[in-house]
N, C-alpha and C positions, 0 to 999 in steps of 0.2 A: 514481420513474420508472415507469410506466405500459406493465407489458409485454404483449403479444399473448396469447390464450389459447393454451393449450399441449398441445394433444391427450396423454391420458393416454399411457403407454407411451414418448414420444419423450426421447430425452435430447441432450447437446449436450457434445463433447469438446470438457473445459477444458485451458487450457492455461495454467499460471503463469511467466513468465519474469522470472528475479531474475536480479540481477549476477552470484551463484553459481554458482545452481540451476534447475532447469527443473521445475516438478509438474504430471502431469496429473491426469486423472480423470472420471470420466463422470460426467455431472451429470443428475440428470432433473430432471421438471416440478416437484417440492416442493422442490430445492435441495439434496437428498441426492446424496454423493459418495460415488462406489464405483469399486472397484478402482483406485486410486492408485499412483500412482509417482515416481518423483522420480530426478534425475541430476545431475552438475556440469555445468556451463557454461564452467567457467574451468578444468577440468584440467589443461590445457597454459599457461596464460598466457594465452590467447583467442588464440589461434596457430590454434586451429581458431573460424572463424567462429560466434557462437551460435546462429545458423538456421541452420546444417549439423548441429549437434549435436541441435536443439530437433528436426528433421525425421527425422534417425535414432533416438531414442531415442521421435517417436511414432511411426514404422512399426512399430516393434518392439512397443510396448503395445497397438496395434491388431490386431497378427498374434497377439497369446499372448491376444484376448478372444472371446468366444462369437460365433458367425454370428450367433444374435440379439441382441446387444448391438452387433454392427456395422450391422445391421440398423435397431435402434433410434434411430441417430444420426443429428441432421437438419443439423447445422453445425458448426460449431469457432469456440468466443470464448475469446478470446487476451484474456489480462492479461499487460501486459510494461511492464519497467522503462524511463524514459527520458521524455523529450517527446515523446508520440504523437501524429501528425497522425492523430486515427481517422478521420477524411473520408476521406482516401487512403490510410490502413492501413500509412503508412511510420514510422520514425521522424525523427523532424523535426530532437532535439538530444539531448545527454546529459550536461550539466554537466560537461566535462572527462571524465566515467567511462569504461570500456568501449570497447576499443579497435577499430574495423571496426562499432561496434551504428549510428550513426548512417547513415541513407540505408536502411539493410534493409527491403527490400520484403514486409514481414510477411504480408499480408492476400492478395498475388498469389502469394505463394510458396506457400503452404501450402492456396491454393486449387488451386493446379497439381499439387501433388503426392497432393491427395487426394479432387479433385472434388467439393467441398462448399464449401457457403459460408463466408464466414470474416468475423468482425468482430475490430474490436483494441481497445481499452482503454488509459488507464494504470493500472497496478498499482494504485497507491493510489485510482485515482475507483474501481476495481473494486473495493479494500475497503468502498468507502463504498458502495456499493451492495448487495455483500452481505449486509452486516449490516443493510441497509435491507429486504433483504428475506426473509432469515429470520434473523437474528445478533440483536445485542444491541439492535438501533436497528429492529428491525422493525415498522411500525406507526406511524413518526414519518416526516415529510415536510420538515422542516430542521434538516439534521445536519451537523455537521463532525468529520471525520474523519483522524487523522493515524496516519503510521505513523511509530517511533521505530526508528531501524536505525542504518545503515551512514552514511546520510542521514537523511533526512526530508521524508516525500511526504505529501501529503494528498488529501481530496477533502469534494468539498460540494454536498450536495442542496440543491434553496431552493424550497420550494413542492411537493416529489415529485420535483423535475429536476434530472438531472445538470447541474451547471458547467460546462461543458467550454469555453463560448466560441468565436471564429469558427473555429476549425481542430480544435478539440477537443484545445486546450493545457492548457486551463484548471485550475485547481486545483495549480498548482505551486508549491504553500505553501513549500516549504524553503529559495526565494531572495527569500521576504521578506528586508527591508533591516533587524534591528534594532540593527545595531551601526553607525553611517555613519563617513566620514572613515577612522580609524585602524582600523579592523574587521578579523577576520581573513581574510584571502585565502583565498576559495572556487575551485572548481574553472571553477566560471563565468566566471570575470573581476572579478567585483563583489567588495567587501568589506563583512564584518558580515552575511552569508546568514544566515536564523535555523537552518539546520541548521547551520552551524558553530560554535554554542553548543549547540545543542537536541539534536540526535543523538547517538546510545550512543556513536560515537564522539569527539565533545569530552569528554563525562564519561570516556571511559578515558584520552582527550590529559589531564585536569586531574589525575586521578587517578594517575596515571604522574608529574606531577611532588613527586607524595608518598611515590609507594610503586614502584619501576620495574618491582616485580615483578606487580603489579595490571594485569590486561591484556586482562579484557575485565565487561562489566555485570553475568555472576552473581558473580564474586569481589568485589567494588565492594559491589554490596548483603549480599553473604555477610557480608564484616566489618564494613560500617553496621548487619546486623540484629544484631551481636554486640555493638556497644555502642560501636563503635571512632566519636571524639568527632569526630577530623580528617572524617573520610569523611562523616559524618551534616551536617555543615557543608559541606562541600565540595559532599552531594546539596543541601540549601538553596538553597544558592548556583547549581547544576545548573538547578534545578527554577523559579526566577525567569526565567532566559528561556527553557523550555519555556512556561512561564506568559504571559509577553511576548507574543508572536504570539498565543498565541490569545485574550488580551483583544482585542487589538486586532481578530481577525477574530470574536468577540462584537460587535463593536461596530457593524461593518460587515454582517454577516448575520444575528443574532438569533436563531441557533439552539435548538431543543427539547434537544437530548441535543450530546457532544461526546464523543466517541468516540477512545480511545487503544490503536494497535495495536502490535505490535514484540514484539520477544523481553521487553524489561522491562516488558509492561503486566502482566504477572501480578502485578508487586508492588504488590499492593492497600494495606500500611500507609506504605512507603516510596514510593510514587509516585503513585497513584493518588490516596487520602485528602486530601496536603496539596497535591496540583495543584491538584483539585479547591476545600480553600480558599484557594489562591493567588488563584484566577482568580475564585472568588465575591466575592474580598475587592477585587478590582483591578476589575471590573466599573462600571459607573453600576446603582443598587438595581435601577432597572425591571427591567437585562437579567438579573440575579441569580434573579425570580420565577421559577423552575417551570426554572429551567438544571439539567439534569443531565451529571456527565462519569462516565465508567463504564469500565473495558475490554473491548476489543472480544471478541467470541465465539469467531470461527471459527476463527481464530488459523490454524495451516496451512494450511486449506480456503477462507480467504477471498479470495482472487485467484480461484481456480478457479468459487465460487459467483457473485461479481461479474460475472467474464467471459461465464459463461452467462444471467446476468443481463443484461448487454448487449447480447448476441446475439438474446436474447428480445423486446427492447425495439427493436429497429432492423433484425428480419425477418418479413417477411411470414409469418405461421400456418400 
């Protein structure tokens, strides 16, 4: 994606919003992040609204920053979890998640409260983006991008260009269909989502019917790296329909690099390595030439880099 030049000195407060968590941090023109923060979102139950929380906890980072680094600030791009309509800066839907997030007037609200422009994102097109433009994908202009979590989001450049589609839905990899008919019941409505196999949380739903005390992805791979025979089977078996979906969107877009973010992209022998020849080996040869998958860089920093990356991308210089 093809952003504006950036006059040296300006930076642009990001702003990441997860099901959890809220991160911000001032991003300038190289995509460096400084002075961060970070809060819950769901303290209470989400009993408090997450834009009442997201708008509290950034007056407060804004108030404890330098006059010149408020100074410095030309906008606010928002990365936030959910089906973002970024045309109109609300959110659109939330696959069953997050209670009161759907309808949130993101982009009017936090314009109103801080008289700057404001663009919105979804999280995931905002990691693909970030890494596109200084993370692990920088340099490459068709990328797909997924993040493994709670769920499973993604995102996809195809030519330097954000996916985003007529409303800026686009890229909402995790209700792919790869389980039809008897599939398991997503949040959505539909059955067989590929995040309800693919995401951290079906590997601890499988893993929980082995071990009940196994309860979340570092303990899962803690005792697969130690040797334990069920678990290292059970990741196998895991790892085929993370694999699934993104043959299939190989297929469909022809990506340079493929991009794995989330708390368990770190495990490079256990996850990384044999995704990677899952998806070479499932592929047709041509799409195999020159495919790389990799995990992703910024790891915490990357909603907040994306976000300013969009903002850069979709406002005037």
């Amino acid at each position: 994606m093809e952003m504006q030049a950036v006059a040296p000195g300006k930076c642009v407060l990001g702003i990441d919003i997860g099901g959890t968590a809220v991160k911000l941090g001032v991003v300038d023109a190289t995509g460096k992040v400084t002075a961060n923060a970070e809060a819950s979102v769901s303290f209470d139950g989400y009993k408090t609204p997450i834009l009442e929380t997201v708008l509290r906890v950034a007056t407060s980072f804004l108030q404890a920053q330098s006059p010149e680094t408020r100074a410095s600030l030309v906008g606010i791009g928002v990365s936030a979890t959910g089906q973002i309509d970024s045309h109109r800066g609300v959110v659109a839907g939330t696959g069953g998640n997050f209670p009161g997030w759907k309808g949130t007037e993101i982009v009017a609200e936090l314009a109103n409260a801080f008289h700057l422009p404001v663009t919105v994102a979804n999280d995931a097109n905002c990691m693909c983006l970030g890494e596109a433009w200084v993370g692990a994908a920088a340099g490459y202009t068709d990328v797909i991008g997924i993040t493994i979590g709670t769920g499973l989001g993604g995102g996809i450049l195809a030519g330097g260009q954000l996916l985003e589609g007529a409303r800026g839905l686009g890229g909402e990899l995790g209700h792919l269909i790869i389980h039809a008919g008897d599939g398991v019941l997503c949040g959505c409505g539909q059955r067989g989502c590929w995040e309800k196999y693919a995401a951290t949380t079906a590997l601890v739903r499988r893993a929980k019917a082995l071990d009940p005390t196994l309860a979340d992805g570092r303990a899962i791979f803690a005792q697969a790296a130690a040797g334990n025979a069920a678990l290292l089977a059970l990741l196998d078996s895991w790892l085929e329909d993370v694999a699934a979906g993104l043959i299939g969107l190989v297929h469909v877009f022809n990506p340079q690099i493929i991009l794995i973010g989330g708390g368990v992209s770190g495990q490079q022998a256990l996850l990384i390595d044999p995704l990677a020849a899952k998806i070479r080996a499932g592929v047709m040869p041509a799409f195999a030439q020159g495919l790389e998958i990799r995990a992703a860089a910024l790891q915490n920093n990357a909603g907040l880099v994306g976000a300013a990356a969009y903002f850069w991308a979709h406002t005037p210089a």
